[in-house]
N, C-alpha and C positions, 0 to 999 in steps of 0.2 A: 434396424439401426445399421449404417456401413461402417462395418468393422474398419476399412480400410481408412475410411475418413475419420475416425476416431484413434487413427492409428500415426495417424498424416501427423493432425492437431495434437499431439500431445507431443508429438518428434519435435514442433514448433514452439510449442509455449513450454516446453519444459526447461529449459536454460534461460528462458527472461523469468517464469515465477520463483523458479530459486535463487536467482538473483533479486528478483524483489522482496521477497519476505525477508530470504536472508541478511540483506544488507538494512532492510528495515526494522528489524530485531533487534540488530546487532548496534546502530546508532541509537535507541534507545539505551540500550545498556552502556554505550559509552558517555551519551550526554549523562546518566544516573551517575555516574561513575567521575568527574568532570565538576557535579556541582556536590559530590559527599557522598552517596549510596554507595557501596562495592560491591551489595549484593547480587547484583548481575555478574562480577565478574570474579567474584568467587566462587561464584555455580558453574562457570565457563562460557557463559552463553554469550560475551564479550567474542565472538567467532564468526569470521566466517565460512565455518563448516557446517551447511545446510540440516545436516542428521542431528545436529543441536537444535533446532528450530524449527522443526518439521512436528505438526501431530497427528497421528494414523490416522485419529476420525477426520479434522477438519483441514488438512492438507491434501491426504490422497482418498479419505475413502467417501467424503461427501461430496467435493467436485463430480467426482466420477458417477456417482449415484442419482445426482441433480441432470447431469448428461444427459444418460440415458431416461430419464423420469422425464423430461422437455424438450428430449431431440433436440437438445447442444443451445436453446431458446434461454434459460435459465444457468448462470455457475456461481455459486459462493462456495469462498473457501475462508481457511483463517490457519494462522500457523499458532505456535505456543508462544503466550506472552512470555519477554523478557520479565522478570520479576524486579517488580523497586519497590523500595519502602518510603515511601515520601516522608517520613518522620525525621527520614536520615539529611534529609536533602539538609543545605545551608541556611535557605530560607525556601520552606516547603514550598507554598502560595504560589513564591515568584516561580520560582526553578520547575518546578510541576510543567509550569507553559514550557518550559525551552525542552524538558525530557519529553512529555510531548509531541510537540514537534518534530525532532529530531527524526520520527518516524518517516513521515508522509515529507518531509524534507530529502531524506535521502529517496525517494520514491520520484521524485520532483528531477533532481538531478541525472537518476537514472535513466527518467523519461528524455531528457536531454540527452544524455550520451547516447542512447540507443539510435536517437534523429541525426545525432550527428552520423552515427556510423552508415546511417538508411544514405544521408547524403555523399558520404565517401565512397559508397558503394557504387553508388548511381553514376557518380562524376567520374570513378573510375574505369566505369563502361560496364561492370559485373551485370549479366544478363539472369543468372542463374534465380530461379522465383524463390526458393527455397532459404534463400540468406535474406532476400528480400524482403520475405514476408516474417523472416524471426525478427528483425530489427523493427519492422514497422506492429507485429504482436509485443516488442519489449515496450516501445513509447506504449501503444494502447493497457496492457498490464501496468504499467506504473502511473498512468493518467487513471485509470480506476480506482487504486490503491489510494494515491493520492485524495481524489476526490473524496472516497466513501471514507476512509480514515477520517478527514475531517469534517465529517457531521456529526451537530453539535449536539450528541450524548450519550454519557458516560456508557458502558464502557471504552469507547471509541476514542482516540485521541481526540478528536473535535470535543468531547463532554470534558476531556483533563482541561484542556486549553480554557474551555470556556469558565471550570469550574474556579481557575487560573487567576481569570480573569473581575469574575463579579466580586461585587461586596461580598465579606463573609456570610452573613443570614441567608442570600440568594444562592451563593456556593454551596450550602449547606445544605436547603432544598434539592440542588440542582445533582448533589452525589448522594442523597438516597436512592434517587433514581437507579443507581448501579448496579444491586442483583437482581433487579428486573429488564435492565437496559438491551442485553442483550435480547429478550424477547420482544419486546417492543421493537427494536432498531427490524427483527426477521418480520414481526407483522408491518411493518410502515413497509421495507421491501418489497413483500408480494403482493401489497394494495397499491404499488407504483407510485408512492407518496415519494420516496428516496428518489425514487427516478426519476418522476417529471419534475421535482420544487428544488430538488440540490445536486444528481449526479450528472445530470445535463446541463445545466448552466453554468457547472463550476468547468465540467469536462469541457466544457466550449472555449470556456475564458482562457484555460490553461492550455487549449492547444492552441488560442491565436499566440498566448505569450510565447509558445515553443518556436510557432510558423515565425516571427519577430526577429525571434534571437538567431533562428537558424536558417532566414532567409541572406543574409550576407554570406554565409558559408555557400548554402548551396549556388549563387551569384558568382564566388572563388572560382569552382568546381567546375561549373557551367563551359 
């Protein structure tokens, strides 16, 4: 393994992943908060200060373990869920989709601001690869984020939203699924089912909306 190149990539993705979890925590907690729940923001996790959101296993110690284990081919990570009580919500069912959301939404935007900054960079003559390649690592972390967030099941945002969304009997079905979800969502991952049927096609779609939105800018710039 080249220490140095694993030295490199973490110097680079370490300020876009903390900004993505962390901002994608943290709107969770405040959309709960928005439609009735506080109890995100009585725990404090209403923050963003990353050390609130961060968890040893699935932040720093299994990224890094998956690294080395695939030669940098394989990374999952996951930070600590904001905690909601959907009982609290206004009207659970509805509001569920918007707390939800909220996540892989802020994830969305973030992917945007980082293309914007790729492209201010660029327009502004900045040669340096190093800024270059964090802003063009922050779009590709929050296009992942985005993506894998929402496939559709529990516990994943995509299983709230959908579970949001069906009739109740089908909703009901659809979140037993939940202390199992996570096991399932890691074997459908390393059978390449996630990959080829949903984090590719979605990633596609969302970087042409990006290239869309951020093609007049870079046009400005030009």
């Amino acid at each position: 393994m080249d220490i140095a190149h694993l030295i490199q990539t973490v110097a680079l993705y370490a300020l876009p992943v903390l900004f993505a979890i962390t901002v994608h925590e943290a709107a969770h907690g405040y959309a709960a908060r928005h439609f009735g729940d506080n109890t995100a923001f009585v725990l404090g996790r209403i923050t963003l200060n990353p050390l609130k959101h961060i968890d040893p296993m699935g932040t720093l110690l299994m990224p890094l373990l998956l690294y080395f284990a695939t030669s940098g081919a394989f990374l999952f990570g996951y930070a600590k869920p904001v905690p909601v009580r959907f009982g609290n919500l206004r009207n659970p069912k509805r509001d569920m989709i918007w707390v939800a959301l909220a996540g892989p939404a802020a994830n969305l935007l973030q992917a945007l601001l980082w293309g914007v900054a790729l492209v201010m960079l660029r327009g502004a003559g900045v040669a340096e690869p190093f800024f270059l390649k964090m802003a063009q690592g922050g779009v590709l972390v929050n296009v992942v984020m985005f993506a894998f967030n929402l496939f559709p099941l529990p516990p994943l945002d995509g299983g709230r939203i959908l579970v949001g969304l069906l009739p109740y009997r089908q909703a009901t079905l659809v979140a037993r699924v939940e202390p199992w979800g996570f096991f399932i969502v890691m074997g459908l991952v390393i059978a390449g089912v996630v990959s080829s049927l949903w984090m590719q096609p979605l990633m596609a779609l969302t970087y042409g909306l990006l290239d869309f939105v951020l093609t007049p800018l870079a046009v400005l710039f030009n």
